[in-house]
C-alpha positions as CSV (number, residue, x, y, z in Angstrom):
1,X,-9.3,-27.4,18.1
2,X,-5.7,-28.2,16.5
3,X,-2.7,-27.1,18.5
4,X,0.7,-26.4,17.6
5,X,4.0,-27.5,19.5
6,X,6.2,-24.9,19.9
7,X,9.9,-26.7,18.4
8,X,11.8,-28.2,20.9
9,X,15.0,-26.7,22.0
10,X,17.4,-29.7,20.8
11,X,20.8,-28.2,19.2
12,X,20.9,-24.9,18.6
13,X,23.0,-22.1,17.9
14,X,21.6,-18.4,18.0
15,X,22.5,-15.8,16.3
16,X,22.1,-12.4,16.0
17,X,22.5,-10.3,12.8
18,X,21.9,-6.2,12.9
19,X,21.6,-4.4,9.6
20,X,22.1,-0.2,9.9
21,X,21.1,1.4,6.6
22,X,20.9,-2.2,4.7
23,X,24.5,-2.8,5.8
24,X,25.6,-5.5,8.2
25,X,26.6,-3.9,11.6
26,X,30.0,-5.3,13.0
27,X,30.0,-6.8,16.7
28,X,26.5,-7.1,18.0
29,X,26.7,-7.4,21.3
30,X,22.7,-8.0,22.2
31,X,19.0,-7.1,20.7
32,X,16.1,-6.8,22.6
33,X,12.5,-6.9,20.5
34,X,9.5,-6.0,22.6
35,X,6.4,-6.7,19.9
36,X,3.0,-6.0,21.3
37,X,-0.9,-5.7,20.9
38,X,-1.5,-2.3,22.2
39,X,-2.0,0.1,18.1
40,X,1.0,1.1,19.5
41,X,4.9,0.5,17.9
42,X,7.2,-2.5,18.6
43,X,10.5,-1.1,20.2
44,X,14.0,-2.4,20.1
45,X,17.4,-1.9,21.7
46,X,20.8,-3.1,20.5
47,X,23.9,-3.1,21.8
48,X,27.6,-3.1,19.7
49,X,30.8,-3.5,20.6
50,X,33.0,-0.3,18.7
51,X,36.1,-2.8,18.9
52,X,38.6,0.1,18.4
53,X,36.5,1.5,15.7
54,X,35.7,5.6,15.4
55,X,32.6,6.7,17.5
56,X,32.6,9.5,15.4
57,X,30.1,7.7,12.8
58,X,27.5,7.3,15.7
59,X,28.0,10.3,17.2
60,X,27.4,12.4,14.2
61,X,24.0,10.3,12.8
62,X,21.2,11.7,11.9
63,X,18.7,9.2,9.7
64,X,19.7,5.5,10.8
65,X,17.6,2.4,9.6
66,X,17.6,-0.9,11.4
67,X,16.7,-4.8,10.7
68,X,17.5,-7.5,13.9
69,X,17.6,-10.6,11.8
70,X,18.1,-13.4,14.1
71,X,18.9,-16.8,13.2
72,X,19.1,-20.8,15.1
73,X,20.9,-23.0,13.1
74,X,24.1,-23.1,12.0
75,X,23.4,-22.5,8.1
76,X,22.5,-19.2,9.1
77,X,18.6,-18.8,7.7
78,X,18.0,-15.4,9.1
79,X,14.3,-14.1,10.4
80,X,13.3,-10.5,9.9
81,X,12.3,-9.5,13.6
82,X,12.1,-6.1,13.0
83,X,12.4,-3.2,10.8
84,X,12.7,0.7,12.2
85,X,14.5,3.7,12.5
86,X,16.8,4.5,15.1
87,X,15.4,7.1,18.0
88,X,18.4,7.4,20.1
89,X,22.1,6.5,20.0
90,X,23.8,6.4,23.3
91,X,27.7,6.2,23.2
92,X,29.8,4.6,25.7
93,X,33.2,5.4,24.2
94,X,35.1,4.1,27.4
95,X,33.3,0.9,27.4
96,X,33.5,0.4,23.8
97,X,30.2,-0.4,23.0
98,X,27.1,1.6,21.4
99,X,23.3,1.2,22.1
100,X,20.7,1.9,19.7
101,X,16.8,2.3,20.9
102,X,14.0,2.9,18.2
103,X,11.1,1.9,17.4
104,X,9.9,-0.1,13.8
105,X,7.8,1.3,11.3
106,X,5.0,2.6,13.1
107,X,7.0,5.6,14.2
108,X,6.8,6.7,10.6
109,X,2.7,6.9,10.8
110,X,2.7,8.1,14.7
111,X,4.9,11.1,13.6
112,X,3.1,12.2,10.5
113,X,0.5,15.0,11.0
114,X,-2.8,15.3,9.0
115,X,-5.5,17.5,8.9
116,X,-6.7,15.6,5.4
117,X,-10.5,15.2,4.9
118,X,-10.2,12.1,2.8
119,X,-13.3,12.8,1.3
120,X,-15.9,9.6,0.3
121,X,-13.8,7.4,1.3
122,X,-13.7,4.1,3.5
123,X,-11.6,3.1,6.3
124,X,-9.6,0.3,3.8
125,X,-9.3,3.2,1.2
126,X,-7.2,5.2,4.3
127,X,-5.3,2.5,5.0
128,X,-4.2,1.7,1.4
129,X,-3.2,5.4,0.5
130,X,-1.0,5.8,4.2
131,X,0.5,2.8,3.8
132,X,1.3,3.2,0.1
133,X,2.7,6.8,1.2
134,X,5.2,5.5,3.6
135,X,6.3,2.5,1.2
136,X,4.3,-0.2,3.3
137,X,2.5,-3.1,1.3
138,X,-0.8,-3.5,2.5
139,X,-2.7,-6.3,3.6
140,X,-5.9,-5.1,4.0
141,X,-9.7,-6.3,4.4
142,X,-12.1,-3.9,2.3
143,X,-14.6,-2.2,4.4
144,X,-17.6,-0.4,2.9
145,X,-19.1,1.9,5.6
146,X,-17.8,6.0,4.4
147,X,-15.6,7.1,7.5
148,X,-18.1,10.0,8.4
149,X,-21.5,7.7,8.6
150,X,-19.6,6.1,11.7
151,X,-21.1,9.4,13.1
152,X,-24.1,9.9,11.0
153,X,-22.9,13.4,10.1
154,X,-23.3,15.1,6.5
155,X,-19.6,15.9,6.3
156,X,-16.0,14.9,6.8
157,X,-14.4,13.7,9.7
158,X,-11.1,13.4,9.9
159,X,-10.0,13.6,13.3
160,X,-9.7,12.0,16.6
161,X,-11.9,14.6,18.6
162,X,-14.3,17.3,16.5
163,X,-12.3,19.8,18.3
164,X,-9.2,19.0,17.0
165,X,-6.9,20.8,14.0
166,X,-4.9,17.6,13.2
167,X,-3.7,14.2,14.6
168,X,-1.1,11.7,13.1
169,X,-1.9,9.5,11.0
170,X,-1.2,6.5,13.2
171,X,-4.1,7.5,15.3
172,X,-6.3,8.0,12.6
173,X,-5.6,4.4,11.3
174,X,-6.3,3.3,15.1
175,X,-9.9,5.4,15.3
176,X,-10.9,3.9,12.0
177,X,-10.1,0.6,12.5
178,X,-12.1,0.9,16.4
179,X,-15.1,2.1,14.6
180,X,-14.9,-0.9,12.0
181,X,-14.1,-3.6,14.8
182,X,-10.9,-4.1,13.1
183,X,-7.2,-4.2,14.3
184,X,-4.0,-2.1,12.6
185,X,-0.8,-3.0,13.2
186,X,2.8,-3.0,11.1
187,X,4.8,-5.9,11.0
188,X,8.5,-5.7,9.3
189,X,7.9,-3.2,6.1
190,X,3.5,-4.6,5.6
191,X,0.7,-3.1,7.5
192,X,-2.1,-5.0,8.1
193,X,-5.8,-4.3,8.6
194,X,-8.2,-6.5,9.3
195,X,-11.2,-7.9,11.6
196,X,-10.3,-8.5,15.4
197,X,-10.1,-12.6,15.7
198,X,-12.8,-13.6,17.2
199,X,-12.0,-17.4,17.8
200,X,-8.5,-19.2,17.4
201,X,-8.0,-22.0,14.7
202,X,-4.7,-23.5,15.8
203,X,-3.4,-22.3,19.5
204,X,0.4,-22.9,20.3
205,X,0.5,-25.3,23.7
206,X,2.6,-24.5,26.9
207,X,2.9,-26.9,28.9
208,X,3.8,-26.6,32.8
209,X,4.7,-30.4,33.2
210,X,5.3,-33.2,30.9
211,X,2.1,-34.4,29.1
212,X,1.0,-37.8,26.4
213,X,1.3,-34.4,23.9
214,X,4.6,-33.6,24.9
215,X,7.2,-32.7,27.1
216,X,6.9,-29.4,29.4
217,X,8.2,-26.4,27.8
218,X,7.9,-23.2,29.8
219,X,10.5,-22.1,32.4
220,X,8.5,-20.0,34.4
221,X,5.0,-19.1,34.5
222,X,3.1,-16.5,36.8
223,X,-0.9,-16.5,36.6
224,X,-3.1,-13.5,37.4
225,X,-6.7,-13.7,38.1
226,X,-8.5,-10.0,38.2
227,X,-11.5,-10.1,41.1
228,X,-12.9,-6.9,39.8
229,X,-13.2,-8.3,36.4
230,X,-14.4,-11.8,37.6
231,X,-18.1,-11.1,37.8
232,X,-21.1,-9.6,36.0
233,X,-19.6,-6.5,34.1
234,X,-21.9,-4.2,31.9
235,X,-21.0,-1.1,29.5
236,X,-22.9,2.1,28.5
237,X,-22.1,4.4,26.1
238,X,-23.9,7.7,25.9
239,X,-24.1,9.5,23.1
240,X,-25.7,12.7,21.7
241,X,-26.6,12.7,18.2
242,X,-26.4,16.6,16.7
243,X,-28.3,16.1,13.3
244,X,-31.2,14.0,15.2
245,X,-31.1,16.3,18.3
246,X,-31.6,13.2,20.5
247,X,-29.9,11.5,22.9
248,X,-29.7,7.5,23.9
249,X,-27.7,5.1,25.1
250,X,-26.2,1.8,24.4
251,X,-25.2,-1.4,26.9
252,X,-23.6,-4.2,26.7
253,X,-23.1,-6.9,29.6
254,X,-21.3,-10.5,29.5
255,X,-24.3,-11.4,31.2
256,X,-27.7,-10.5,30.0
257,X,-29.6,-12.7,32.5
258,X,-28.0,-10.6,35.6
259,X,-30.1,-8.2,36.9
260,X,-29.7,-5.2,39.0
261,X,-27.3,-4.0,41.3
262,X,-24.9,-7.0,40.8
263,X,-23.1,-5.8,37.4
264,X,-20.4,-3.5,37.9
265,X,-21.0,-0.9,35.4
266,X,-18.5,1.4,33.1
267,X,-20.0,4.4,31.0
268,X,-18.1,6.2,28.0
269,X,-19.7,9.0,26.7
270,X,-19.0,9.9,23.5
271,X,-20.7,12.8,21.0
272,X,-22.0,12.0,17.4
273,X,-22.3,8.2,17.5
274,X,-25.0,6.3,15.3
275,X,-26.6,4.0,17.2
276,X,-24.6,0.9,15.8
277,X,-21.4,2.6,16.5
278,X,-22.4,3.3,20.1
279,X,-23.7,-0.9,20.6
280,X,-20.3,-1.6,18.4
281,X,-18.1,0.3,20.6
282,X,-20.0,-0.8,24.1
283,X,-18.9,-4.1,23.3
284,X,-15.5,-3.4,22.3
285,X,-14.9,-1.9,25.6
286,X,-16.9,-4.8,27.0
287,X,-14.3,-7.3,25.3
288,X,-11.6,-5.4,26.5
289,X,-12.3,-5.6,29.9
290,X,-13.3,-9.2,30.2
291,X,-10.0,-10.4,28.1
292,X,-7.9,-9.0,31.2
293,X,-9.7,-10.9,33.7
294,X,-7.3,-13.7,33.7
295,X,-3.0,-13.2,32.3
296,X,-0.5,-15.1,32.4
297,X,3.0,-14.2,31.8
298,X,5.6,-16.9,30.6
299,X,9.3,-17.7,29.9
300,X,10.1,-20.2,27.2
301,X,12.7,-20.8,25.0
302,X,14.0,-18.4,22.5
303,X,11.6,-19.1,18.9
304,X,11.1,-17.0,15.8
305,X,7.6,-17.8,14.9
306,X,5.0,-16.5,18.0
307,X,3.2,-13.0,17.2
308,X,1.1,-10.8,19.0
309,X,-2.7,-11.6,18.0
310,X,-1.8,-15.4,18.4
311,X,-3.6,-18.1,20.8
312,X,-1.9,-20.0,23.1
313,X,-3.2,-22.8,25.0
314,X,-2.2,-23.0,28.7
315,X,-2.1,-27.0,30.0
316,X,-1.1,-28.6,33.1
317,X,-2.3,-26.0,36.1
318,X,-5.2,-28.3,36.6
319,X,-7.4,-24.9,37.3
320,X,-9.9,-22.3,35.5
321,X,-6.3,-20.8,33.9
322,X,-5.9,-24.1,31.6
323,X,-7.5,-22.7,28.5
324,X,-7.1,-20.4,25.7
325,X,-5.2,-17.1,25.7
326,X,-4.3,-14.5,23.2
327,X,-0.4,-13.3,23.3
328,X,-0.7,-9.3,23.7
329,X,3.0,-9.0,24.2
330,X,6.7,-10.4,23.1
331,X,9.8,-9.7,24.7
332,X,12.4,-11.4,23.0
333,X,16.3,-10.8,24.1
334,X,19.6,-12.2,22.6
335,X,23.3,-12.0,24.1
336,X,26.1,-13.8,24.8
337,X,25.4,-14.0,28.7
338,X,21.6,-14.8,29.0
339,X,21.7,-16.7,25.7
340,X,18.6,-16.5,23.3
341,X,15.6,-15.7,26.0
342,X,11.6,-15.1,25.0
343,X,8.9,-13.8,27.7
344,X,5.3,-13.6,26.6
345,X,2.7,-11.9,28.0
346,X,-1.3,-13.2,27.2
347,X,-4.7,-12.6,28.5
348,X,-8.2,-14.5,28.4
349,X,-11.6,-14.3,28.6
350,X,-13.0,-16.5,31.2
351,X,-16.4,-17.7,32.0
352,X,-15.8,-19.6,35.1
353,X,-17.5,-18.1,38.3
354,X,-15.6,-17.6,41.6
């Protein structure tokens, strides 16, 4: 499998550029980008220095747009970390400074409301026309399957729960792309939806001590190992099905030779399900679980091209945690004290008994 060396921290020179309403901000003081794998949005929080300048304009906001641009060379290239909308503005007018926490784009989706049938239409279809309503491009794999057959029901569905008047359509996007096997997730002004990777082409390497393949190049490194998760783990869903008037149920183990009592078990019951859907979503739930058997969270040097949904390959523990991981999380943090700072978070599945 090719790897990927993450670029070495020779000469560098940070820098941090803030953009409110597509004009440059004066004085950034820090940024703090926390990207992540969860369907849920990436949040921010900047800091800048008022230098003698009015509070007033802060104070009296009501719409505020942000990009954190952040740059490490000299010539100034800037990389788009993030585009959003401002949630909160906290003013320190004695200490001169101004913070700014929101969240990026998502937040548009998560707070839009919609009772919508979409009628005859496919998950992709969704995605296209929400995205094209908030001004997203759209990278998007087709899908075929019309959203109400997930449930095998002669009607629209349209919501999270049957019960329900409306959701947002953020959640929408989510249950659709569940029921597909796909991801959803917005990344500067694009959203994307596509297939959950299943295998990683080309991992990024950290290395814990020098190897023939490089030098060592993370700062600190904790390893987590989950008992519960490290053995024989099987999921059920139940579901029953109103137009067949019949009820059954769906497993799915990471071990089909195990028998018995050994398996610890997990059942989600859920009303409506096809058959497929219920196997599908069994072993979605199965994959979930056994990716957070093993995690490792780890500081490295600042770097502006690691995303969430990426593989990483852990090297040098000499143990069952040197293999590969996928990053889930991305805390990246820029200020004059600290300097330019990155912390990733990544889980695993692992195959290796106790």
């Amino acid at each position: 499998m090719p790897a990927n060396n993450l670029p070495a921290p020779a000469v560098r020179a940070p820098r941090l550029q803030v953009l409110v309403n597509g004009s440059t901000a004066p004085h950034p003081i820090m940024a703090e980008i926390v990207s992540n794998n969860h369907y849920a949005a990436d949040r921010f929080r900047v800091t800048l220095a008022l230098n003698g300048g009015p509070a007033a304009p802060w104070a009296n906001a009501t719409d505020l747009a942000v990009e954190i641009q952040l740059s490490l060379d000299a010539g100034a290239t800037w990389t788009s970390l993030l585009q959003g909308k401002v949630d909160t503005v906290d003013l320190a007018p004695l200490a001169g400074t101004v913070r700014l926490f929101g969240r990026d784009r998502t937040a548009d989706l998560i707070e839009a409301l919609t009772r919508e049938t979409f009628a005859n239409q496919t998950a992709s279809d969704i995605a296209l026309q929400l995205a094209a309503r908030h001004n997203l491009a759209a990278d998007v794999t087709p899908t075929t399957t019309l959203v109400g057959r997930y449930w095998q029901l002669e009607h629209d569905r349209t919501t999270l729960d049957q019960f329900s008047t409306a959701t947002n359509e953020w959640d929408l996007l989510v249950a659709l792309a569940q029921a597909e096997g796909y991801d959803v997730w917005i990344e500067a002004a694009t959203l994307y939806f596509h297939p959950v990777a299943q295998q990683a082409d080309a991992a990024t390497v950290l290395r814990t001590v020098r190897t023939p393949d490089g030098p060592a190049n993370v700062t600190d490194l904790r390893l987590e190992r989950a008992l519960a998760l490290a053995q024989t783990i099987e999921v059920t869903v139940k579901s029953w099905n109103a137009r067949e008037q019949t009820a059954f149920v769906q497993t799915a183990t990471n071990s089909p030779s195990a028998s018995g009592n050994v398996a610890k078990r997990y059942v989600v019951v859920v009303p409506n399900l096809a058959p497929d859907a219920a196997l599908k979503l069994a072993e979605q739930k199965l994959a979930a679980l056994t990716r957070q058997e093993l995690t490792l969270s780890a500081d490295i040097p600042g770097e502006l091209s690691l995303r969430p949904r990426m593989p990483l390959q852990l090297v040098g523990t000499n143990s069952t945690f040197d293999q590969i991981y996928w990053i889930e999380e991305i805390v990246r943090r820029l200020d004059f004290q600290s300097g330019f700072t990155q912390r990733i978070r990544a889980s695993s599945v692992s195959t290796t008994p106790l």
